[in-house]
MIMILO-217035 format. One record per residue (C-alpha): x, y, z; residue in three letters. Coordinates in nm, 3 decimals. Example, Ala and Ser with C-alpha at 12.3 -4.5 7.8 and 13.67 -1.06 7.14 Angstrom:
// residues 2
<u=1.230, v=-0.450, w=0.780, code=ALA>
<u=1.367, v=-0.106, w=0.714, code=SER>
//
This chain:
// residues 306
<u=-1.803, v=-0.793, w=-2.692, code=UNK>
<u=-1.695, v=-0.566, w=-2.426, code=UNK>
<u=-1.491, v=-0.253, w=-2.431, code=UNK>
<u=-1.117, v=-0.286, w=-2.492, code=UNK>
<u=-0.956, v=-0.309, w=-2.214, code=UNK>
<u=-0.631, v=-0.013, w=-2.185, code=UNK>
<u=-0.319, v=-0.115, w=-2.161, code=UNK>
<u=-0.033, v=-0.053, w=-1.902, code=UNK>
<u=-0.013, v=0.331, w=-1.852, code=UNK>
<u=0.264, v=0.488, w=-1.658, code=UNK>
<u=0.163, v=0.713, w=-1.351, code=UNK>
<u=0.072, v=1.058, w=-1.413, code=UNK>
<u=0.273, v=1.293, w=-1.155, code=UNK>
<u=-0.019, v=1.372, w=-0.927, code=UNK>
<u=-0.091, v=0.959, w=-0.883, code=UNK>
<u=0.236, v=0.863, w=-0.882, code=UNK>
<u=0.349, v=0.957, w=-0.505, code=UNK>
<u=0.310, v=1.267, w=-0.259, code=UNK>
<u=0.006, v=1.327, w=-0.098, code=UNK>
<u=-0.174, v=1.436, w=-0.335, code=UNK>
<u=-0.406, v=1.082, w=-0.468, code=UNK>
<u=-0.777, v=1.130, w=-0.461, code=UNK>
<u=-0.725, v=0.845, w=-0.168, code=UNK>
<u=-0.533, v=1.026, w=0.093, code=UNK>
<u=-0.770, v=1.355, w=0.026, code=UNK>
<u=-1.065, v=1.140, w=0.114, code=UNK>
<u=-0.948, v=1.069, w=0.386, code=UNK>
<u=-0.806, v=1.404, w=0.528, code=UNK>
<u=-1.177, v=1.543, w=0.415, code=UNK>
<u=-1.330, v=1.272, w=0.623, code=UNK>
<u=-1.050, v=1.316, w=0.899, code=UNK>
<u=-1.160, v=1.704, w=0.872, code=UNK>
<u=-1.526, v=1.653, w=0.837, code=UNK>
<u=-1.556, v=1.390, w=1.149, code=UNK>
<u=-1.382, v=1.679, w=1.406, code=UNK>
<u=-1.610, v=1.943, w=1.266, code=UNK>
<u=-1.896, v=1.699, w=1.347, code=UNK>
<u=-1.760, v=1.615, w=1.685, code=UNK>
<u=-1.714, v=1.980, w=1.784, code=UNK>
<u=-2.024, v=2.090, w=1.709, code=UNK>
<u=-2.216, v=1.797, w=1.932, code=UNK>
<u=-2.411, v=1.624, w=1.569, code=UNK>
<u=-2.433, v=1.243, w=1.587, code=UNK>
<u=-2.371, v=1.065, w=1.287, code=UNK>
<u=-2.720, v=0.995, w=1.316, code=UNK>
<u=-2.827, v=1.300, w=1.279, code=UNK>
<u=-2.532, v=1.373, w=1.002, code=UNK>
<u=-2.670, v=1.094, w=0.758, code=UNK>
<u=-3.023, v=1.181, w=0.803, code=UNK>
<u=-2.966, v=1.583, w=0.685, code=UNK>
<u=-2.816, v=1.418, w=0.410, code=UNK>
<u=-3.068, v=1.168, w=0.297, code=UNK>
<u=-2.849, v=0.855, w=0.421, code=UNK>
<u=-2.722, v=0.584, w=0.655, code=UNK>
<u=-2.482, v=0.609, w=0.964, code=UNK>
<u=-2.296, v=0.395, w=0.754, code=UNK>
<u=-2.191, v=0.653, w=0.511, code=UNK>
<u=-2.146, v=0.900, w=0.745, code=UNK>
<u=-1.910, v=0.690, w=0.890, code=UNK>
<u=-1.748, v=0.546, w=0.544, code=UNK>
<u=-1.676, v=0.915, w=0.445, code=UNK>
<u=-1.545, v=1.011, w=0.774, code=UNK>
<u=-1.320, v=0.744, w=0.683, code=UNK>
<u=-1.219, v=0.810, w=0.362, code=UNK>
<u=-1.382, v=0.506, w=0.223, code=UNK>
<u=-1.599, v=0.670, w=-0.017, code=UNK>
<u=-1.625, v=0.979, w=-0.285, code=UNK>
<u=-1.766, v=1.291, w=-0.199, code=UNK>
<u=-2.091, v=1.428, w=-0.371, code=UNK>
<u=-1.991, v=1.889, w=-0.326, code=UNK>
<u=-2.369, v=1.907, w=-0.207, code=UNK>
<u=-2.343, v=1.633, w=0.102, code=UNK>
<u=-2.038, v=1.787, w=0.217, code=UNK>
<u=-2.256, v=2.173, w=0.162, code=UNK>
<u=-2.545, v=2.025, w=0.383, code=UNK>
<u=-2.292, v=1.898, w=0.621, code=UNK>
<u=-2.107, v=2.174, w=0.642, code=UNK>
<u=-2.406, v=2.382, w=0.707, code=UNK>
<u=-2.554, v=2.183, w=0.983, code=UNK>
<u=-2.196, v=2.186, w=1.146, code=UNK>
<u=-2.251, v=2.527, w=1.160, code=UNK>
<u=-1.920, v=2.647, w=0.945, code=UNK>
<u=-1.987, v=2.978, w=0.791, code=UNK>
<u=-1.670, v=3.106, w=0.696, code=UNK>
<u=-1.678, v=3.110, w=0.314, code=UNK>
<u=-1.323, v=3.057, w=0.288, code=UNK>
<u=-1.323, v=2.767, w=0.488, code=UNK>
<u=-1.660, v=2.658, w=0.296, code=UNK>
<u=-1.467, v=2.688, w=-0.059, code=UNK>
<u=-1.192, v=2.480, w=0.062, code=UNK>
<u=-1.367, v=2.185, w=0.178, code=UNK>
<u=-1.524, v=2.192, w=-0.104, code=UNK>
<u=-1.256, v=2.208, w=-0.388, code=UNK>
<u=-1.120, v=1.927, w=-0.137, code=UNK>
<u=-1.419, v=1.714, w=-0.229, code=UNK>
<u=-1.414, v=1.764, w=-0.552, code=UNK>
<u=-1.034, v=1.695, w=-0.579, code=UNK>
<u=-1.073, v=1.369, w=-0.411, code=UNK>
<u=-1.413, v=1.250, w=-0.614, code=UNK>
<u=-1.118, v=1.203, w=-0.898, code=UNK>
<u=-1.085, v=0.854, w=-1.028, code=UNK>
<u=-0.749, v=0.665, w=-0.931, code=UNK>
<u=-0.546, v=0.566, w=-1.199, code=UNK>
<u=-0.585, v=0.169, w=-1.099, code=UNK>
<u=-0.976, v=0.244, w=-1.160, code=UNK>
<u=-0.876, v=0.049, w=-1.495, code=UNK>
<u=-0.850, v=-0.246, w=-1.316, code=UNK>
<u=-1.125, v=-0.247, w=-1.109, code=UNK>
<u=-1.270, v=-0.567, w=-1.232, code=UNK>
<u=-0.987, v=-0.759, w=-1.108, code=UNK>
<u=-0.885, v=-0.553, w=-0.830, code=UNK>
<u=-1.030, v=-0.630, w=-0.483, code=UNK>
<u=-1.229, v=-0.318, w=-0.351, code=UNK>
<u=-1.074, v=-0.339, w=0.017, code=UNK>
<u=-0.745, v=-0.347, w=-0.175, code=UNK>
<u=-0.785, v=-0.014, w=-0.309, code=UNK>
<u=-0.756, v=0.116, w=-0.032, code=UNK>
<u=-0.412, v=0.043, w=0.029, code=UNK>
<u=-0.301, v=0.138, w=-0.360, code=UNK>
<u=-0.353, v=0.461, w=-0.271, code=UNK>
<u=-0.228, v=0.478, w=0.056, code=UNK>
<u=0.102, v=0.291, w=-0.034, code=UNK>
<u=0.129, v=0.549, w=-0.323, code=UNK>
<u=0.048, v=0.876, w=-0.051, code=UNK>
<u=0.293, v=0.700, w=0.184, code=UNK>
<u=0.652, v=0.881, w=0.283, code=UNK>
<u=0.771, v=0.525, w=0.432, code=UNK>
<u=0.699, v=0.188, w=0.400, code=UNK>
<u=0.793, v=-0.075, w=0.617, code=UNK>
<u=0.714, v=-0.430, w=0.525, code=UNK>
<u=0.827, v=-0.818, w=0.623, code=UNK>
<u=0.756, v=-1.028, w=0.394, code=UNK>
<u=0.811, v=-1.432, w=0.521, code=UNK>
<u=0.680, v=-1.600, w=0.210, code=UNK>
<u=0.739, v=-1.407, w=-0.106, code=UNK>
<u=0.953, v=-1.104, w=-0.248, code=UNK>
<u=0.756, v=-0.808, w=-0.182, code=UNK>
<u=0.544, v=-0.660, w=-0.493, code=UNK>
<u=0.723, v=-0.373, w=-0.482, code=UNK>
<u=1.022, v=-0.560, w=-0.575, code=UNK>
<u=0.972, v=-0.847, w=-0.773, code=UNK>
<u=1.072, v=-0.898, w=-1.149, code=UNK>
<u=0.785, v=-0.921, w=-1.411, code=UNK>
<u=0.868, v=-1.267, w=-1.464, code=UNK>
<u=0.861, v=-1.367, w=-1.046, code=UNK>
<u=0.504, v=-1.167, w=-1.080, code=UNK>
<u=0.396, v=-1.354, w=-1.332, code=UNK>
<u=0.460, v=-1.691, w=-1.164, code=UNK>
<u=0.321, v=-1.600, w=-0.808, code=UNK>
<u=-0.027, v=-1.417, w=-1.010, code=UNK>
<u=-0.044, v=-1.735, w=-1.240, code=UNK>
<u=-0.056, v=-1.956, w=-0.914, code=UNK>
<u=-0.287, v=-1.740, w=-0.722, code=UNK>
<u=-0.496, v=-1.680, w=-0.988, code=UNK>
<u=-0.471, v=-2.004, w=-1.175, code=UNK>
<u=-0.875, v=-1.975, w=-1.313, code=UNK>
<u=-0.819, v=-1.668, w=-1.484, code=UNK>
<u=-0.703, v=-1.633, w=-1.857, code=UNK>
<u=-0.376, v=-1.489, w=-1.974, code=UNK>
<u=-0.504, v=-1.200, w=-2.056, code=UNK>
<u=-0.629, v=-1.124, w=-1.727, code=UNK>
<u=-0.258, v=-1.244, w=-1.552, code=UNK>
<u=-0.115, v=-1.015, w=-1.767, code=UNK>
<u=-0.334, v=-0.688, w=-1.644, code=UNK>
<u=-0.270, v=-0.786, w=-1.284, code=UNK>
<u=0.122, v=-0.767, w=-1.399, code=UNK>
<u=0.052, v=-0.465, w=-1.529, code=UNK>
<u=-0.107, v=-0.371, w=-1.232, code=UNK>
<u=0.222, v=-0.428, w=-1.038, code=UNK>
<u=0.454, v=-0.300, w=-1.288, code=UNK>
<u=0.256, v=0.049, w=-1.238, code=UNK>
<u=0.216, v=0.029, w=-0.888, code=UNK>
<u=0.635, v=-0.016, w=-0.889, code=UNK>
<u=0.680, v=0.314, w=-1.012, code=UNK>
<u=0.587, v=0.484, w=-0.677, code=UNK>
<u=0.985, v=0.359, w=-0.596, code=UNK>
<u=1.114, v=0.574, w=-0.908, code=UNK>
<u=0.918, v=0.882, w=-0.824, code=UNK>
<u=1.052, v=1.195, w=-0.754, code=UNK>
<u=0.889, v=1.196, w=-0.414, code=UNK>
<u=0.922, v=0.829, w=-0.378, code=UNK>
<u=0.879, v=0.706, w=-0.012, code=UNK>
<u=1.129, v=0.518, w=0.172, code=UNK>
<u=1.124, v=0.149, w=0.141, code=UNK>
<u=1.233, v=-0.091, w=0.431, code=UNK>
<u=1.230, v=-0.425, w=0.351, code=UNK>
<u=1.295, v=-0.785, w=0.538, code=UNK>
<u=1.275, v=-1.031, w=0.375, code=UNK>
<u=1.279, v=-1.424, w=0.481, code=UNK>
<u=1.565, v=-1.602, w=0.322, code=UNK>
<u=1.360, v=-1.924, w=0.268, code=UNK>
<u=1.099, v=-1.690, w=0.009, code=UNK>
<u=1.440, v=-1.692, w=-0.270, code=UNK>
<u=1.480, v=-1.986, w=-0.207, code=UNK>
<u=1.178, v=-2.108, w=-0.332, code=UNK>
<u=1.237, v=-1.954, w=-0.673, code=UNK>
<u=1.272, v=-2.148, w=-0.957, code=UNK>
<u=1.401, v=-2.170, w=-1.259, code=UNK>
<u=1.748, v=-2.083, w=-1.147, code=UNK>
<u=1.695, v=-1.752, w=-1.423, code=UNK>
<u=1.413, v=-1.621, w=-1.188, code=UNK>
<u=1.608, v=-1.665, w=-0.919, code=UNK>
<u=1.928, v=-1.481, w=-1.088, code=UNK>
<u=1.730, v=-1.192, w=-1.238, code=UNK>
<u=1.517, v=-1.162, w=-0.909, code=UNK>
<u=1.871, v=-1.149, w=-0.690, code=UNK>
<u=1.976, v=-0.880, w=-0.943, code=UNK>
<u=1.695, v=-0.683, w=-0.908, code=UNK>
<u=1.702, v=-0.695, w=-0.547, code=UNK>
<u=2.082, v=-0.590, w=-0.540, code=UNK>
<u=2.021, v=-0.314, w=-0.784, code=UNK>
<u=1.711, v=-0.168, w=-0.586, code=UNK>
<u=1.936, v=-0.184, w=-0.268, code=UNK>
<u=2.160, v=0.104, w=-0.444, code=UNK>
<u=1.908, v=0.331, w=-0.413, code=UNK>
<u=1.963, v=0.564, w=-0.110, code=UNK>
<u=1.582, v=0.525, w=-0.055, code=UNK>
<u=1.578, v=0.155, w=-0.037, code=UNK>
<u=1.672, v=-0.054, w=0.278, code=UNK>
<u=1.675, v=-0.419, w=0.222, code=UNK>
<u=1.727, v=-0.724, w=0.524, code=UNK>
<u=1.752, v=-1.053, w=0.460, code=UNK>
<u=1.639, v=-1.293, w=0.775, code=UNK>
<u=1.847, v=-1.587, w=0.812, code=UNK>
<u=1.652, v=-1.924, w=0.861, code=UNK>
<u=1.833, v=-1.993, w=1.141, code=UNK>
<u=1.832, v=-1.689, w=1.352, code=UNK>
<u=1.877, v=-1.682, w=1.742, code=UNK>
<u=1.519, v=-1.665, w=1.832, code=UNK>
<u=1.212, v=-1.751, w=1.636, code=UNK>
<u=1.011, v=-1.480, w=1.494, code=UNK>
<u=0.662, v=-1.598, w=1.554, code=UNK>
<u=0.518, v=-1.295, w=1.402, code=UNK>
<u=0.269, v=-1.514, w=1.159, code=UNK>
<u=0.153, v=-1.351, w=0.827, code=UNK>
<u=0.324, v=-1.033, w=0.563, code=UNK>
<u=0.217, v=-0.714, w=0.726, code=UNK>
<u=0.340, v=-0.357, w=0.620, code=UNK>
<u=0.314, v=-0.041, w=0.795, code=UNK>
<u=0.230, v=0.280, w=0.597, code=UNK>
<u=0.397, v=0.588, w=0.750, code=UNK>
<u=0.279, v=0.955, w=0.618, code=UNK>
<u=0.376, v=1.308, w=0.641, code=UNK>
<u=-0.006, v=1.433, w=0.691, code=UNK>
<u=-0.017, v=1.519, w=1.089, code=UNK>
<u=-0.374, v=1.399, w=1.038, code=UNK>
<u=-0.300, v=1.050, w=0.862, code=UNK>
<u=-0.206, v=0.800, w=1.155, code=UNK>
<u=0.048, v=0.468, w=1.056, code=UNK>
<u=-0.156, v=0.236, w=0.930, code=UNK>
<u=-0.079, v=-0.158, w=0.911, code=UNK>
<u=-0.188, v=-0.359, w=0.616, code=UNK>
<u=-0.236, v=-0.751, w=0.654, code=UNK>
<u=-0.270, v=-0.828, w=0.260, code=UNK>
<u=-0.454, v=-1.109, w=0.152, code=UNK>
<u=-0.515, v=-1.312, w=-0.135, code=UNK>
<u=-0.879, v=-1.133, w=-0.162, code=UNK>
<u=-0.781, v=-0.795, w=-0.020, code=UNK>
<u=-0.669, v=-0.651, w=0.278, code=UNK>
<u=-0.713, v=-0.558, w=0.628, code=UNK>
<u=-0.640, v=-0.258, w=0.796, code=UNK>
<u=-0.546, v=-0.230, w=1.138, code=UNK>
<u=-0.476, v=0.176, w=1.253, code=UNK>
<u=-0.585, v=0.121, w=1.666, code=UNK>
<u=-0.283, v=0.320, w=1.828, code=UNK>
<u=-0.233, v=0.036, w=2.044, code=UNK>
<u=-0.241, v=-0.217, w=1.815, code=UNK>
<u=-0.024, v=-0.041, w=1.533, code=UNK>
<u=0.234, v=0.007, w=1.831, code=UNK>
<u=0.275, v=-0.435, w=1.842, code=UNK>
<u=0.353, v=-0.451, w=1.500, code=UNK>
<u=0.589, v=-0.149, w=1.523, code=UNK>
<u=0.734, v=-0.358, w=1.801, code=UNK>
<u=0.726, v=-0.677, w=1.567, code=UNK>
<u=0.915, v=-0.562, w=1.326, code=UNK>
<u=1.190, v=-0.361, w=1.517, code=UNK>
<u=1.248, v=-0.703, w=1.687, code=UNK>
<u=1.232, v=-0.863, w=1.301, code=UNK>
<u=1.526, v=-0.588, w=1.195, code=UNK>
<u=1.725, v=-0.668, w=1.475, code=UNK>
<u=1.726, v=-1.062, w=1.402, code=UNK>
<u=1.794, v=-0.999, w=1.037, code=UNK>
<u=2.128, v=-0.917, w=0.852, code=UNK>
<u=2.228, v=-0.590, w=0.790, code=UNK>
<u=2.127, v=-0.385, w=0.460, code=UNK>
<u=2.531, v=-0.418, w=0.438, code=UNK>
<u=2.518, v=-0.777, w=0.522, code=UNK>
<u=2.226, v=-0.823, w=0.254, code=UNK>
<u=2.410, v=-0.712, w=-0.002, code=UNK>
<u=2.721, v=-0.922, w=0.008, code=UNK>
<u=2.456, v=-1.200, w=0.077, code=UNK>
<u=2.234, v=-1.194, w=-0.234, code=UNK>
<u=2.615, v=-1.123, w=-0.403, code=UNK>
<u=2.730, v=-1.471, w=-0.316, code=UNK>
<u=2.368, v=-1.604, w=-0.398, code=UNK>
<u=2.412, v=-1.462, w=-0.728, code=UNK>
<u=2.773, v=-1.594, w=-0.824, code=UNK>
<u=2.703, v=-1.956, w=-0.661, code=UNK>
<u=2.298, v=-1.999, w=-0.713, code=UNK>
<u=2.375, v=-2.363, w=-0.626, code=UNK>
<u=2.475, v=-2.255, w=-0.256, code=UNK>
<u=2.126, v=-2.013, w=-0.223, code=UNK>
<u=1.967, v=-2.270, w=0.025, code=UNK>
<u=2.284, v=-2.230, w=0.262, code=UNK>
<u=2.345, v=-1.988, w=0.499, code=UNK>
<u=2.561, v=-1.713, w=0.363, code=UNK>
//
């Protein structure tokens, strides 16, 4: 028999939001450690061999992909020629500040390692901008929605396994009630409520969404089936905004086994362009709300255009 498995545990401040997660810091550390390397003309080549590895690692730490051992980033440091003790002790303490474990590390047997990633970038995140054609976003669906979408996704796994995923969510929701919460954009396709059934799930999930959209943090669009032009933007994507100088937007293309990242200036720059084009076609935040209001007094009229 293995070890019990814990149970839901709420955020501790420092995982909760801000940009602070062991995440983020790898990734400034490898942001900071790949422009030392640069400047002083070492290959990554030549990086991974002073420390007894691959080019591969070199390059997964530059990107933030990996932990941090405080004597590969003393080696490094040292053949990058940094000197400075000052600047030596706080590289360090940085790696040894992000080699802590993230609090979804609990999950890791059901989590997908490419989507761990993006836990701790959404939570390091100071807006979030997401469409979502198919389904409610996670950040803003009801235990009982999450439940129904993870037991169809997932429909191998036991119950007890469903139930750690929604516990998975339910945590990662908290980010929203956070003192430093980021700002949430949402648009949403109208078709994706009206796909939810019972009529309850579709009640609660409407008042959910309504009571969200009162937060002064929390922008929510609703995209009418029928708009003037089709949106041929294709699957979910979200795009991560930060206040690091050094942490670029990046867009997330979540999958059912992961995720892919896409943070190419260029490319990040279409799906900025996607989704302005997606807000403009949508309804107002004001709009929205008097929407998913009528949706919620007449659920018999939610597959009409309100």
């Amino acid at each position: 028999m293995g070890a019990p498995r814990p149970s839901h545990q709420p955020l501790s401040s420092q995982a909760a939001g801000g940009p602070q997660g062991p995440t983020v810091l790898r990734i400034l550390l490898g942001t900071q450690l790949r422009h030392l390397r640069e400047l002083s003309g070492v290959t990554a080549d030549a990086a991974g061999y002073a420390i007894r590895a691959s080019h591969a690692k070199i390059s997964r730490m530059e990107h933030g992909r990996v932990g941090f051992k405080e004597r590969d980033v003393a080696e490094l440091l040292t053949l990058y020629g940094i000197t400075d003790q000052e600047q030596r002790g706080n590289l360090l303490a940085l790696a040894q500040r992000a080699s802590a474990p993230d609090w979804w590390q609990q999950y890791s047997d059901i989590l997908p390692s490419r989507f761990e990633s993006y836990l701790g970038l959404e939570q390091a995140s100071s807006v979030i901008r997401t469409y979502q054609p198919q389904l409610v976003p996670g950040l803003l669906q009801t235990r009982e929605l999450a439940q129904a979408v993870l037991r169809f996704c997932h429909s191998s796994e036991s119950a007890d396994d469903i139930e750690r995923r929604v516990a998975l969510l339910m945590t990662r929701q908290e980010v929203l009630t956070h003192p430093t919460a980021p700002q949430l954009w949402a648009v949403i396709d109208q078709a994706a409520l009206w796909r939810l059934e019972p009529r309850e799930v579709l009640r609660d999930q409407i008042q959910h969404l309504l009571t969200m959209a009162e937060s002064p943090h929390i922008k929510l669009q609703l995209l009418p089936r029928y708009s003037r032009e089709y949106v041929a933007v294709g699957s979910p994507f979200t795009i991560l905004r930060f206040t690091e100088p050094d942490l670029p937007d990046i867009v997330c293309l979540e999958q059912l086994t992961g995720a892919l990242y896409v943070d190419k200036a260029e490319d990040v720059q279409r799906y900025r362009m996607a989704m302005d084009r997606v807000c403009i076609l949508a309804k107002s935040p004001a709009e929205t709300v008097k929407c998913l209001r009528a949706m919620l007094e007449n659920p018999d009229c939610h597959q009409a255009e309100v």
